[in-house]
C-alpha positions in Angstrom: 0.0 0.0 0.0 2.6 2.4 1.0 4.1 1.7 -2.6 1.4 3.6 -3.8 2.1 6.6 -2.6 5.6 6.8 -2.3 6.4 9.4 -4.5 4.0 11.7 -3.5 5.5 10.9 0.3 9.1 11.8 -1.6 7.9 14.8 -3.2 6.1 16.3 -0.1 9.1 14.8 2.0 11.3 16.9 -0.7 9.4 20.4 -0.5 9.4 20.2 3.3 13.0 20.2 3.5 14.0 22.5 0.7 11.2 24.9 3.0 13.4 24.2 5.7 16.8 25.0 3.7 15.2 28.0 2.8 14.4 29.2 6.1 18.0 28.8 7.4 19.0 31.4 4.7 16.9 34.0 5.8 13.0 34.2 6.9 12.1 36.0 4.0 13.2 33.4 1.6 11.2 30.7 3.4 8.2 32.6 3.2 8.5 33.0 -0.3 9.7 29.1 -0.7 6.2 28.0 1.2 4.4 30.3 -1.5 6.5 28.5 -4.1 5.6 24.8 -2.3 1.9 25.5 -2.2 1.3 27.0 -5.6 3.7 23.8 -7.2 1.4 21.6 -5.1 -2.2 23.2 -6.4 -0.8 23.1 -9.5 -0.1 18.8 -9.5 -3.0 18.5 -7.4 -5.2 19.9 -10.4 -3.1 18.1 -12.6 -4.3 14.9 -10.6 -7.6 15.5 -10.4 -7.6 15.8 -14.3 -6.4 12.4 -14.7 -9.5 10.3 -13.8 
């Protein structure tokens, strides 16, 4: 089962940490890295939903 869904786990695994990279630079560039993250994940999550 896990199978499934183990590169969505990867990619969300993946923004979460490049989030947190960003915040170590400075705050400003992880706020604008959790804009980034959210719109690249409406964006496949749309994509998704077209699919079936």
């Amino acid at each position: 089962m896990v199978w499934k869904f183990f590169d969505v786990i990867c990619f969300l695994a993946a923004i979460g940490f490049a989030i947190w990279g960003f915040f170590l630079l400075s705050f400003t560039a992880g706020i604008f890295s959790i804009a980034v993250g959210l719109v690249l994940l409406g964006y496949l999550a749309e994509r998704i939903a077209n699919l079936q």
